[in-house]
N, C-alpha and C positions, 0 to 999 in steps of 0.2 A: 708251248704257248706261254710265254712270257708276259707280264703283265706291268703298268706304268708305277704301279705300287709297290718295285722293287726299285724305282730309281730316285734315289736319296734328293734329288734336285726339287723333284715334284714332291719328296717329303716334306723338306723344309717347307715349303711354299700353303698346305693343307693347315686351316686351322679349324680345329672343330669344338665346339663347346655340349658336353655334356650337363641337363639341368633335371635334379634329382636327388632326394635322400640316400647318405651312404647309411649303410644298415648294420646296426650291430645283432646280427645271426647267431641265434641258438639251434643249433643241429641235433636232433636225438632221433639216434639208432640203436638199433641193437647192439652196436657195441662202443656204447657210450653217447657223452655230453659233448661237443665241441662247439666251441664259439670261435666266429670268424665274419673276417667284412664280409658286407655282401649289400645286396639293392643293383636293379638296373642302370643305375648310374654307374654304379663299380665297374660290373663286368661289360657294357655298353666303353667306358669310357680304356680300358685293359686292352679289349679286343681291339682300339684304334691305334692306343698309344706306340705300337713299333711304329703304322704307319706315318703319323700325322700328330701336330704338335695340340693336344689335348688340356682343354679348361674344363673342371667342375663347377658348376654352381651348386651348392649341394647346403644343411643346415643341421649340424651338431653338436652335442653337450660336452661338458669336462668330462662323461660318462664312456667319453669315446674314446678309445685307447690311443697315443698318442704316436706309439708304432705302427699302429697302420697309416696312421695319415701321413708320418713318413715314406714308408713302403712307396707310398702314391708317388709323393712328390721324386725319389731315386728314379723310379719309372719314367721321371719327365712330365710327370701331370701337373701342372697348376693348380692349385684351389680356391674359388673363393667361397670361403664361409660365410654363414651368415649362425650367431653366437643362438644356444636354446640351451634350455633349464634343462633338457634330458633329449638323448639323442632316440631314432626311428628306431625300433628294438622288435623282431617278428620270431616268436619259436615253432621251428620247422622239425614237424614230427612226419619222420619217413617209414611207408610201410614198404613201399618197397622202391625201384631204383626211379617210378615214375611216378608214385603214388603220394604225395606229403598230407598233411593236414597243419593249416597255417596260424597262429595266435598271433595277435596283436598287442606288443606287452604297451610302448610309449610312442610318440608322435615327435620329432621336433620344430621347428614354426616352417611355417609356411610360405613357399616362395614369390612372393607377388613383383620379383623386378630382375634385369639381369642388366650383366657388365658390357657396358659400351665399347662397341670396335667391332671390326666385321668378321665376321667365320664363313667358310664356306659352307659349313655343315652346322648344324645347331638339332640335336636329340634330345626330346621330352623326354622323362624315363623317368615317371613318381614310381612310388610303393605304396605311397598312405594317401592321395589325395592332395599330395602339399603342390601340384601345380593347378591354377585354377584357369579359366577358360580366359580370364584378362591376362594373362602369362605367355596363353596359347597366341594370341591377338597380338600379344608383342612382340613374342619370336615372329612370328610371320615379317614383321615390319624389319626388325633388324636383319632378318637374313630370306635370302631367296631358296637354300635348300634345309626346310623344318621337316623332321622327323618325327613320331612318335609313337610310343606305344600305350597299346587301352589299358593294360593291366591295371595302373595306378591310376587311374581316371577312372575304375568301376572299384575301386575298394573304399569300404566305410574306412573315414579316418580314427575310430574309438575305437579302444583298447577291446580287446576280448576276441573270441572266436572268430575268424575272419569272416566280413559279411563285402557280400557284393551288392552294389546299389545301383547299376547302370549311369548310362552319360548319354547327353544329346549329341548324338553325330555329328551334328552341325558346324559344332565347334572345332571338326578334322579338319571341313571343307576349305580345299587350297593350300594341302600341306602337300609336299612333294612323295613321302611314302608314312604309309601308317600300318602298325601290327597287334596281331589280335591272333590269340591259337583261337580254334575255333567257336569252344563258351562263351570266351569272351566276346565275341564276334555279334551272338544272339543278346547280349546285356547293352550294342550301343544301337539305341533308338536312331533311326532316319538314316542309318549308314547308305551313302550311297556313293559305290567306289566310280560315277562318273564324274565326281566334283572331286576325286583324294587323285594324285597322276599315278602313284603305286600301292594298292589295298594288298597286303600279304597276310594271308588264313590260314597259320598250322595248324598243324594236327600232330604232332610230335614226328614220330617214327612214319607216322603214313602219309596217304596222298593229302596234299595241302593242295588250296589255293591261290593264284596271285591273281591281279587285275591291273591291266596298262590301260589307264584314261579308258576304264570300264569295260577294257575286254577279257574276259575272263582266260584264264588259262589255269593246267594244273601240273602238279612239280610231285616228282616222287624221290624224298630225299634218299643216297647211299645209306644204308643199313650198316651200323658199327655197334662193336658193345657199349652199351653205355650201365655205368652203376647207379649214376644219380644226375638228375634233368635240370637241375639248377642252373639258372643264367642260359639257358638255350635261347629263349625268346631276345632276350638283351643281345648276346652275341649276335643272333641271326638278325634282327633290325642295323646292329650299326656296322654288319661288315656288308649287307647287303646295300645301304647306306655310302658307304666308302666305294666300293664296286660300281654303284651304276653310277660315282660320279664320273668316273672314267670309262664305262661299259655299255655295251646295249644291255638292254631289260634281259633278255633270255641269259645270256655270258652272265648275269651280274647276281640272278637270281641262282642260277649251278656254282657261281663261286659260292657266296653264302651259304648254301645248303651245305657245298663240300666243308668249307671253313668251321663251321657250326659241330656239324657232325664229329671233326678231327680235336674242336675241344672238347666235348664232352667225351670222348674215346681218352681224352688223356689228361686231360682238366689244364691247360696249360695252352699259351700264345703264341709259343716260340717254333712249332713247326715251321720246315723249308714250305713256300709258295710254290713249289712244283710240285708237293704232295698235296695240296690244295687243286691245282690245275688236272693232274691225274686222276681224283678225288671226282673232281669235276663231272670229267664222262661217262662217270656213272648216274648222273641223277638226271632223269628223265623230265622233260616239259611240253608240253602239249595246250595247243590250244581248244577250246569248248565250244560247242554253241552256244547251249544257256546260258543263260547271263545272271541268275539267280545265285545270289552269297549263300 
């Protein structure tokens, strides 16, 4: 099962814009401190970039290491910045490979506008709140395929302990897919996936939900090792994102699940697409009666 996403013609042609803080990551485990990029934008914009030609809109300090921002751009990523007094900074303390506990050390400014020109794909993807619901209302305008995930749309933006604060659904309504594991899911007031055309409801390792123009269905993603759950949700939004712009719902929803799975199994982009497509028939989809999120 070959897919359109291996042929460079249609690569060139994809332009996708990711809009979201890049994260300067403190990681603390048992065996040790590591700092490293990180935020839904990163790994949302990583997991596109073999595909498709990749813009960040993203807002960073002189605090940000000037090698990753490289890293990005050798990758083929575009950046635009937007200049802050101290970059998005969260310390992720892991108990165990699914379990973290998140702080919020700094913030940096807030997104309130993006770069002119058209993409086919355009992915929300805060951490701190930096996109606000006139951002949301803009992307709609500039592009026909808006994406998004709730995480950074229920997180307080002040420093300290990580606090969740919920968000009016309202403000998904007429995005083409939107993602939420499943807590997050009960924090967005009015969600009603007949107004979103694709509602995706993980649950990490187990049965999830999806919704096509409100009809439910449920997805059991392949089972792999994973050590540590970071960037799953980012991954799973923009390659399921990438996928149904060429796929039916069901095909687009088992690539993602399988694509998802095989990074976190290896923390890395570069797997063959036919271990993806193999990957594939393993994860089961099914449709529901109930219609209940």
């Amino acid at each position: 099962m070959e897919s359109v996403v291996n042929n460079k013609d249609w690569a060139d042609k994809m332009k996708c814009l990711i809009v979201g803080h890049l994260v300067r990551d403190i990681i603390v485990k048992d065996s040790g401190i590591e700092y490293r990029i990180g935020g839904g934008a990163y790994y949302s914009a990583m997991a596109l970039s073999r595909f498709c030609r990749v813009e960040i809109l993203t807002s960073v300090g002189e605090d940000f290491p000037e090698s990753w921002l490289k890293g990005l751009e050798e990758a083929g990523i575009v950046l635009h910045t937007i200049p802050a007094e101290n970059s998005t900074s969260y310390r992720l303390r892991y108990l165990d490979g699914n379990t973290r506990e998140l702080s919020l050390l700094s913030t940096a400014e807030r997104i309130t506008d993006m770069p002119h020109g058209s993409y086919d794909i355009i992915i929300l993807n805060p951490v701190a709140g930096e996109i606000t619901p006139e951002t949301v209302a803009l992307a709609r305008k500039r592009g026909d395929f808006v994406a998004a995930d709730v995480q950074g749309f229920i997180r307080s933006p002040h420093p300290g302990r990580l606090k969740l604060t919920g968000v009016d659904g309202g403000i998904f309504n007429g995005l083409k897919v939107l993602h939420a594991d499943v807590s997050e899911a009960q924090l967005v007031r009015n969600l009603n996936p007949d107004k979103i055309e694709v509602l995706l409801v993980s649950r990490g390792a187990d049965v999830g939900q999806a919704y096509l123009r409100g009809r439910k269905y449920t997805y059991t993603p392949a089972r792999v090792a994973v050590e540590e759950s970071t960037g799953a949700g980012d991954v799973f939004l923009a390659s399921f994102s990438l996928f149904y712009n060429d796929c039916p719902f069901i095909q687009a929803l088992k690539r993602a699940s399988a694509f998802t799975a095989l990074f976190l199994q290896r923390r890395i982009f570069d797997f063959p697409m036919d271990e993806v497509n193999e990957l594939a028939r393993r994860v089961t989809v099914r449709p529901v009666k109930s219609q209940g999120i």
